[in-house]
N, CA, C and O atoms as CSV, one atom per row, in Angstrom:
chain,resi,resn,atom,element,x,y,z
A,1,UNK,N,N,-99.410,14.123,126.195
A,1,UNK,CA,C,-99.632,15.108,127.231
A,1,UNK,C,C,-100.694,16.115,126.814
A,1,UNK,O,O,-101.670,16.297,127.542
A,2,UNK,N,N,-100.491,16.999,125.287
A,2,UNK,CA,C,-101.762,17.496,124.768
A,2,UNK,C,C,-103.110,16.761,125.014
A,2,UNK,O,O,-103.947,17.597,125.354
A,3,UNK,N,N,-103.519,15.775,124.978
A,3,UNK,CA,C,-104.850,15.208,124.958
A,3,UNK,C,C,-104.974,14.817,126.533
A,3,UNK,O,O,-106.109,14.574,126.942
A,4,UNK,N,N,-104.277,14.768,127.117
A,4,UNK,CA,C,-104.692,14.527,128.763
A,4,UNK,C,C,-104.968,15.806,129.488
A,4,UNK,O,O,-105.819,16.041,130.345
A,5,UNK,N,N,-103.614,16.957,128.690
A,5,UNK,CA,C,-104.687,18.677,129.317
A,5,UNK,C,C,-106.033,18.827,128.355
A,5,UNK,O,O,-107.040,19.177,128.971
A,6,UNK,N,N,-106.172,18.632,127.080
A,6,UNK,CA,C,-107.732,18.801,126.425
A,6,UNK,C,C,-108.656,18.166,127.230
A,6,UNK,O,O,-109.734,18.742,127.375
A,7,UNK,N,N,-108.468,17.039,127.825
A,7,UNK,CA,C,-109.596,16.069,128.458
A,7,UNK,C,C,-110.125,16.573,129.977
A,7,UNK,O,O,-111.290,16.583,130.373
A,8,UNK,N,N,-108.931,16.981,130.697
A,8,UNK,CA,C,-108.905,18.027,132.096
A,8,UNK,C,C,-109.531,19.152,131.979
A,8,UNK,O,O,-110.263,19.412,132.934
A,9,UNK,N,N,-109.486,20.293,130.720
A,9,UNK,CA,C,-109.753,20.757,130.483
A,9,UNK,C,C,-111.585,21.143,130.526
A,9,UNK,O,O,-112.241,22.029,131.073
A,10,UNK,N,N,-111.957,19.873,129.576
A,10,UNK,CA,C,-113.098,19.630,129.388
A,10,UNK,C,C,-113.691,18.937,130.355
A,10,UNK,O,O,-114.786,19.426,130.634
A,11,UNK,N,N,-113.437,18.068,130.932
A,11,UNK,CA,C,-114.250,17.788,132.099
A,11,UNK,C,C,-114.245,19.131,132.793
A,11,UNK,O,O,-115.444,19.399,132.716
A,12,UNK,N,N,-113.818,19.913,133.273
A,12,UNK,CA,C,-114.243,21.197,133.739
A,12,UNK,C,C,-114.866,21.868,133.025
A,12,UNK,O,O,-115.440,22.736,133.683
A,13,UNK,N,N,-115.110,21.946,131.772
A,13,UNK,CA,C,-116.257,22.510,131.151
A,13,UNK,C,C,-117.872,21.234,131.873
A,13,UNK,O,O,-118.813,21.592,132.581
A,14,UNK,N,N,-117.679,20.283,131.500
A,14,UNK,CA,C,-118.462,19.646,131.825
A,14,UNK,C,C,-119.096,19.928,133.202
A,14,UNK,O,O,-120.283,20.241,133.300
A,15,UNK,N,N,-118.358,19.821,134.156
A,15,UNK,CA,C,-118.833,20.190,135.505
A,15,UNK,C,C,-120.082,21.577,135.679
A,15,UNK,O,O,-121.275,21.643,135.973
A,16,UNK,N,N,-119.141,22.418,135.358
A,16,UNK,CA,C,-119.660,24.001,135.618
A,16,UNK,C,C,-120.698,24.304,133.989
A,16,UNK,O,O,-121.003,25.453,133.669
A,17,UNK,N,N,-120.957,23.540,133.458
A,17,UNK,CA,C,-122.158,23.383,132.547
A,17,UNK,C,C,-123.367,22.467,132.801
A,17,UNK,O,O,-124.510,22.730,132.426
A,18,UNK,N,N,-122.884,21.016,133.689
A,18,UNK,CA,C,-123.736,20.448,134.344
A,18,UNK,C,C,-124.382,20.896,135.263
A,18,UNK,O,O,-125.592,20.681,135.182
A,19,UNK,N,N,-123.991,21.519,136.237
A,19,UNK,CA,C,-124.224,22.745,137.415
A,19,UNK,C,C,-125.075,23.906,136.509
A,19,UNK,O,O,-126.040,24.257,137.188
A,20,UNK,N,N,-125.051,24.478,135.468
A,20,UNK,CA,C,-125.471,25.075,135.097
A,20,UNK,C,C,-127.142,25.249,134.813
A,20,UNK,O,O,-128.092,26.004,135.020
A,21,UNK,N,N,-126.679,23.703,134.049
A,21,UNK,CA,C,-128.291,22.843,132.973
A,21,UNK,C,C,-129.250,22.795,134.464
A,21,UNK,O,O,-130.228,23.507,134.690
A,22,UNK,N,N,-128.735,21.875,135.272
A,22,UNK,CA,C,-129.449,21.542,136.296
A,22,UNK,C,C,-130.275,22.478,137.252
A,22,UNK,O,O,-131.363,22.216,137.764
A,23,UNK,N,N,-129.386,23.846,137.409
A,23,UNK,CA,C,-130.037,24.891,137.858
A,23,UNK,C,C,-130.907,25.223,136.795
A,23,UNK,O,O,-131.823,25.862,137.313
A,24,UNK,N,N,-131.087,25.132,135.666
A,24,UNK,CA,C,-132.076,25.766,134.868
A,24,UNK,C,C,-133.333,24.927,134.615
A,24,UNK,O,O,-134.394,25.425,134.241
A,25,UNK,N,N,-133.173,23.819,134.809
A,25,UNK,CA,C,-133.709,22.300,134.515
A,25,UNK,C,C,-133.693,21.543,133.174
A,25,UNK,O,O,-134.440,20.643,132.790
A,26,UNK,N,N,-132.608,22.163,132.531
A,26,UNK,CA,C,-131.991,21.745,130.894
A,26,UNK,C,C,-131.734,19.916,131.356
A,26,UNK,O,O,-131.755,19.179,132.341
A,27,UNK,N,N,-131.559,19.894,130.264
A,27,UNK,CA,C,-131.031,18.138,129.984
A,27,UNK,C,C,-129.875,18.137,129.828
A,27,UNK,O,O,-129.302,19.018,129.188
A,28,UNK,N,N,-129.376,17.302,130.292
A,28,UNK,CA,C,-127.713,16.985,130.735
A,28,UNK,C,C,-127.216,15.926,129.973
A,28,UNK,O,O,-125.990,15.929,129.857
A,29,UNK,N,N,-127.948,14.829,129.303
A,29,UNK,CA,C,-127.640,13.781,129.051
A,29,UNK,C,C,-126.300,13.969,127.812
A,29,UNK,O,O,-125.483,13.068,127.628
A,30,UNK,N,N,-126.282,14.804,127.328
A,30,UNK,CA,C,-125.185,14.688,126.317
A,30,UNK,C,C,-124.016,15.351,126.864
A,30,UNK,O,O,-122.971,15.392,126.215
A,31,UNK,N,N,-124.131,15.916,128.113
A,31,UNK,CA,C,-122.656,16.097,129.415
A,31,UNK,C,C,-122.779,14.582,129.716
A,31,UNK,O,O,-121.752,13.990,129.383
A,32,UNK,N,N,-123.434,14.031,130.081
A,32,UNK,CA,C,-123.402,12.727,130.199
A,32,UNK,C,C,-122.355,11.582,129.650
A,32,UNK,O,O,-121.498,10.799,130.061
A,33,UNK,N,N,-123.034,12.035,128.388
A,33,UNK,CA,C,-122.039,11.045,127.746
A,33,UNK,C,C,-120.531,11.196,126.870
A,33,UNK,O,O,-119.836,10.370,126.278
A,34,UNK,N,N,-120.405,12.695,127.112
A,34,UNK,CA,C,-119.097,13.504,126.982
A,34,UNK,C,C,-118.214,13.072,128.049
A,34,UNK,O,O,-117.021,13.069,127.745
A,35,UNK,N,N,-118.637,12.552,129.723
A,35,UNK,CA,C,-118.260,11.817,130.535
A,35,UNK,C,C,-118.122,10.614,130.190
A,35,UNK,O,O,-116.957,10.584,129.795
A,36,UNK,N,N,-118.436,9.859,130.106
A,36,UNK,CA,C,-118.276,8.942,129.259
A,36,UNK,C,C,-117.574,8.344,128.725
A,36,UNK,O,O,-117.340,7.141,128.835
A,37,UNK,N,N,-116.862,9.565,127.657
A,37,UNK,CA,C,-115.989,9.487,127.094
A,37,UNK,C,C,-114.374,9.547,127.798
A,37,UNK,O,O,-113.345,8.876,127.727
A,38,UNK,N,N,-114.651,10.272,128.216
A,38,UNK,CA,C,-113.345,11.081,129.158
A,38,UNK,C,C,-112.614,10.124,130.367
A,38,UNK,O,O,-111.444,9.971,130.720
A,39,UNK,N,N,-114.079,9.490,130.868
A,39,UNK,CA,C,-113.487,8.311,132.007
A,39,UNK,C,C,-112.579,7.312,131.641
A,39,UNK,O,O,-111.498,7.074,132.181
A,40,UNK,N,N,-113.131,6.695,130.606
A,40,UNK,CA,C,-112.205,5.886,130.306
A,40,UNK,C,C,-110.827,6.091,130.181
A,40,UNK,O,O,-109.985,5.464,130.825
A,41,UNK,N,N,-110.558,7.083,129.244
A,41,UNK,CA,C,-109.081,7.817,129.105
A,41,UNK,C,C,-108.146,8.036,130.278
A,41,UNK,O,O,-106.965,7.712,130.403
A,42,UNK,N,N,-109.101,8.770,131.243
A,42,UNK,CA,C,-108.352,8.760,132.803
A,42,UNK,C,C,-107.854,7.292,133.025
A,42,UNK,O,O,-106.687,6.988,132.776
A,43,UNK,N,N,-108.722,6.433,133.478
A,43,UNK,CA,C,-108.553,5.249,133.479
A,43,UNK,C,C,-107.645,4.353,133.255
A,43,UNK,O,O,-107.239,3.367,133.871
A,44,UNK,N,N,-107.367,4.912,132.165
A,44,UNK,CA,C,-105.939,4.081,131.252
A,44,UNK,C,C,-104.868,5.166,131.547
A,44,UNK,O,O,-103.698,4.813,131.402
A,45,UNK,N,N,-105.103,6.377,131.922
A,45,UNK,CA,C,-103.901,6.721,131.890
A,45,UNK,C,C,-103.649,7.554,133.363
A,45,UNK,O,O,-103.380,8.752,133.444
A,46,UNK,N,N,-103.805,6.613,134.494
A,46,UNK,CA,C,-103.281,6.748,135.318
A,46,UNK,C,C,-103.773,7.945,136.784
A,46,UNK,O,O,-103.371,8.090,137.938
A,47,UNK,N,N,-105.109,8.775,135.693
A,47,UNK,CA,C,-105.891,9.494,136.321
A,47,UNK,C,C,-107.069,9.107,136.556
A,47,UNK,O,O,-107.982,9.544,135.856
A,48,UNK,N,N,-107.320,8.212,137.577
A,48,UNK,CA,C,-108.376,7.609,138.474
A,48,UNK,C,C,-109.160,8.786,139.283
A,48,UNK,O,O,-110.387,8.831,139.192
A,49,UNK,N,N,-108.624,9.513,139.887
A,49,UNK,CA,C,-108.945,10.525,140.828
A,49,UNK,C,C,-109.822,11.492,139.890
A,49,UNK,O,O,-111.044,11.366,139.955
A,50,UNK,N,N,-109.180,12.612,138.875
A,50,UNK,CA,C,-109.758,12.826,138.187
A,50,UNK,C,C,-111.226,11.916,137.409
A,50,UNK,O,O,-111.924,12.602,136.662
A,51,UNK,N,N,-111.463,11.043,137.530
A,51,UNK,CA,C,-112.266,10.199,136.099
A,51,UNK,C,C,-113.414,10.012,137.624
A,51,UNK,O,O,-114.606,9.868,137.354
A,52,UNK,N,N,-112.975,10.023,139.265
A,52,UNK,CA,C,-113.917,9.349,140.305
A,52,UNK,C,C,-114.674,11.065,140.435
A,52,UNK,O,O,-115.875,11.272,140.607
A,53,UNK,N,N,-113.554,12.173,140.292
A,53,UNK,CA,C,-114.110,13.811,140.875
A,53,UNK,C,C,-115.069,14.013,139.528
A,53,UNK,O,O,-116.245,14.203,139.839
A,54,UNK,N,N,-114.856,14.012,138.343
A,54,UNK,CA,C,-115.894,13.914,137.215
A,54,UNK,C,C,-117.468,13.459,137.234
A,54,UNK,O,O,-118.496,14.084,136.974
A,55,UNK,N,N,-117.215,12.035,137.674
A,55,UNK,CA,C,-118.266,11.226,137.735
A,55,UNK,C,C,-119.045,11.849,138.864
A,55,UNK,O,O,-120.258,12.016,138.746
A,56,UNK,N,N,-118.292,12.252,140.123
A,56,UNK,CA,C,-118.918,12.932,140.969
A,56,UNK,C,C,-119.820,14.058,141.129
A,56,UNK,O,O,-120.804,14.260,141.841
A,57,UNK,N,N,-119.173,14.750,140.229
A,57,UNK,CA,C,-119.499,16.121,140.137
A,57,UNK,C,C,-120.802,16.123,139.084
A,57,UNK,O,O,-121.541,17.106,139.142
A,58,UNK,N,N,-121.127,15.014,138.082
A,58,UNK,CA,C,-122.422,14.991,137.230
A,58,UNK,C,C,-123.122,14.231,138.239
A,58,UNK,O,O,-124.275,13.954,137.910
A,59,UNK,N,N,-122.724,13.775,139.475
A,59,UNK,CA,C,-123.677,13.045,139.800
A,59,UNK,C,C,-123.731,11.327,139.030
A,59,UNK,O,O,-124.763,10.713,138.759
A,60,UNK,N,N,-122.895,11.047,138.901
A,60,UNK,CA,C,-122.845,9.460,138.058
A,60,UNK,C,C,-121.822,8.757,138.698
A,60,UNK,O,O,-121.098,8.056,137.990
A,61,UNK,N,N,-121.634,8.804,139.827
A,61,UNK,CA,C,-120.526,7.733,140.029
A,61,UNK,C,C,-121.005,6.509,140.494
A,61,UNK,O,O,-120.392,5.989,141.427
A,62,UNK,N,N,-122.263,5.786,139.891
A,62,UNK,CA,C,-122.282,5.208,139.756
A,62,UNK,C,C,-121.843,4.355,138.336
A,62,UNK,O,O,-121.846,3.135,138.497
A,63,UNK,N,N,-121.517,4.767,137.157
A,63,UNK,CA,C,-120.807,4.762,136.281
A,63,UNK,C,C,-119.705,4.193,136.682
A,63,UNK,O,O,-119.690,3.001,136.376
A,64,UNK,N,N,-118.643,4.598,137.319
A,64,UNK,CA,C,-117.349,3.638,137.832
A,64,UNK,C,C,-117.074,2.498,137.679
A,64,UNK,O,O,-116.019,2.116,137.171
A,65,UNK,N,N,-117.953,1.787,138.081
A,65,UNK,CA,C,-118.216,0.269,138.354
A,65,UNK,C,C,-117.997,-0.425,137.114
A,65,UNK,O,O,-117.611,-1.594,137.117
A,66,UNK,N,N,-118.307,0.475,135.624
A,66,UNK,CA,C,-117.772,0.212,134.693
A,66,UNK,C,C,-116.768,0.162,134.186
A,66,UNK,O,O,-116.514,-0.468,133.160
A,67,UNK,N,N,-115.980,0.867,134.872
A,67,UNK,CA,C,-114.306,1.424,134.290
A,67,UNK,C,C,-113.180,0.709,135.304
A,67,UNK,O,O,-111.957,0.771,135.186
A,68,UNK,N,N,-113.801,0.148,136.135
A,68,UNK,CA,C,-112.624,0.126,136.976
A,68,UNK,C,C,-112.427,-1.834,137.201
A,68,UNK,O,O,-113.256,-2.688,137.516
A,69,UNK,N,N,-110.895,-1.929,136.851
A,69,UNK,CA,C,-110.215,-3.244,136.424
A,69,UNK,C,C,-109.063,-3.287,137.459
A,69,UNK,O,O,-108.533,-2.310,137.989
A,70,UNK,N,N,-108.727,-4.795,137.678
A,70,UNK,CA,C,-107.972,-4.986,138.521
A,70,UNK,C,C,-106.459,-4.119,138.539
A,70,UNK,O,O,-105.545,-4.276,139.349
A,71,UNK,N,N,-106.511,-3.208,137.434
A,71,UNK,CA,C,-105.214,-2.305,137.687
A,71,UNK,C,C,-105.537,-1.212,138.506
A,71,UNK,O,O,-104.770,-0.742,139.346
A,72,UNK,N,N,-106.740,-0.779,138.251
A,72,UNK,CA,C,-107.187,0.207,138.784
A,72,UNK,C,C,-107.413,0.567,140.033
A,72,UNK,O,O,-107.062,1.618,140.570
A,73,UNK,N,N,-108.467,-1.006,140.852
A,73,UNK,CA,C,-109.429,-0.613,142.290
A,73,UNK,C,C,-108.459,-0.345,143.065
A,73,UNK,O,O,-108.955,0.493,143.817
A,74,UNK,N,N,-107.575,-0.474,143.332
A,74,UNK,CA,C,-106.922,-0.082,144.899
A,74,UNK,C,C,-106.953,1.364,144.794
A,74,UNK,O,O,-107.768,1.949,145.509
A,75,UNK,N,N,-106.250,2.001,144.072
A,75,UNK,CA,C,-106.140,3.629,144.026
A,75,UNK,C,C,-107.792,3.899,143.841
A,75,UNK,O,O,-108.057,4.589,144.825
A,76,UNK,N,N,-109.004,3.712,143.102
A,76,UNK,CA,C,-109.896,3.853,143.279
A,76,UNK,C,C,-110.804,4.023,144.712
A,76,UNK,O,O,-111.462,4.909,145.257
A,77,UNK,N,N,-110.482,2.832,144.931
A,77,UNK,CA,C,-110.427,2.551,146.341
A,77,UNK,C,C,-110.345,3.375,147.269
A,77,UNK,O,O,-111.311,3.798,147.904
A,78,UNK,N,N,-108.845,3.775,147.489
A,78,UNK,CA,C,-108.161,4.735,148.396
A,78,UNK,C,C,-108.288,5.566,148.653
A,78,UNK,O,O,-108.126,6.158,149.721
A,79,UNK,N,N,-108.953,6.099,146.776
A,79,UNK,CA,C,-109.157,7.355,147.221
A,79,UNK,C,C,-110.441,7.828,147.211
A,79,UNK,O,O,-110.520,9.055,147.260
A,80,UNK,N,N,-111.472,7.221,147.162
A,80,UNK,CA,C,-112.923,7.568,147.691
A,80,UNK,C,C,-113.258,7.026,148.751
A,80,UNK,O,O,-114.465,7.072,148.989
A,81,UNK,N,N,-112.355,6.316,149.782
A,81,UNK,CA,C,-112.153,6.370,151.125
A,81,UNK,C,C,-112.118,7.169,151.810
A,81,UNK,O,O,-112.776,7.347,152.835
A,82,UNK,N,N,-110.844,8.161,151.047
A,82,UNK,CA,C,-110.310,9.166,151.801
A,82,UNK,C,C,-111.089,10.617,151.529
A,82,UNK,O,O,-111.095,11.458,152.428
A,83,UNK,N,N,-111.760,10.880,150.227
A,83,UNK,CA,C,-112.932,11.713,150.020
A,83,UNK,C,C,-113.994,11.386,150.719
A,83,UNK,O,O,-114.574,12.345,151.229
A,84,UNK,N,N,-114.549,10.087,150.957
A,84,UNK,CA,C,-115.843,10.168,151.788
A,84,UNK,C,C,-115.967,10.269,153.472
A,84,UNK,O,O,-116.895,10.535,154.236
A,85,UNK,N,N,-114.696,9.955,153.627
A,85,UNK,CA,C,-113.703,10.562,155.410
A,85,UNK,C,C,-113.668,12.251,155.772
A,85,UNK,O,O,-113.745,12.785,156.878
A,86,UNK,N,N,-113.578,12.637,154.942
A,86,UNK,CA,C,-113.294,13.693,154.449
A,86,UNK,C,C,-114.867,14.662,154.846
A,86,UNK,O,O,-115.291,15.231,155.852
A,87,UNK,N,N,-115.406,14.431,153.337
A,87,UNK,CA,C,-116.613,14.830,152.960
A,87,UNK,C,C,-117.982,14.721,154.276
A,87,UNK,O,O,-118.969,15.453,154.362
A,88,UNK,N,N,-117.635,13.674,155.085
A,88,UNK,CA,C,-118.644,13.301,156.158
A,88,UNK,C,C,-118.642,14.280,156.962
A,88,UNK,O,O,-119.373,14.267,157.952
């Protein structure tokens, strides 16, 4: 449970530092791959939603396509259905 709030945690650092770089025109690539890291973990542990709002928020969800296994796509699925229903 400690390492799934550290990882939540930090992807919100990630976000509002990516947002940051980008307004300044800094390089992002090592938020990048701090994502990266983090997706996978969601992934396996049951936080899809989190690991799709991450990817989103750097702008990489195209990245996904990597992480996501037949345990995964339906909730994947579902729920960037229901964000892009939403979001429109």
């Amino acid at each position: 449970m400690f390492f799934f709030s550290l990882c939540r945690h930090l992807a919100e650092e990630i976000r509002v530092e990516y947002t940051d770089r980008l307004s300044k025109g800094k390089a992002v690539d090592d938020l990048v791959k701090l994502a990266k890291e983090i997706v996978p973990y969601n992934m396996a542990h049951n936080a899809e939603t989190e690991a799709c709002d991450l990817l989103m928020e750097i702008e990489h969800l195209h990245l996904l396509d990597g992480y996501v296994d037949e345990n995964s796509f339906h909730r994947v699925c579902l729920y960037l259905t229901r964000y892009f229903k939403v979001t429109i």
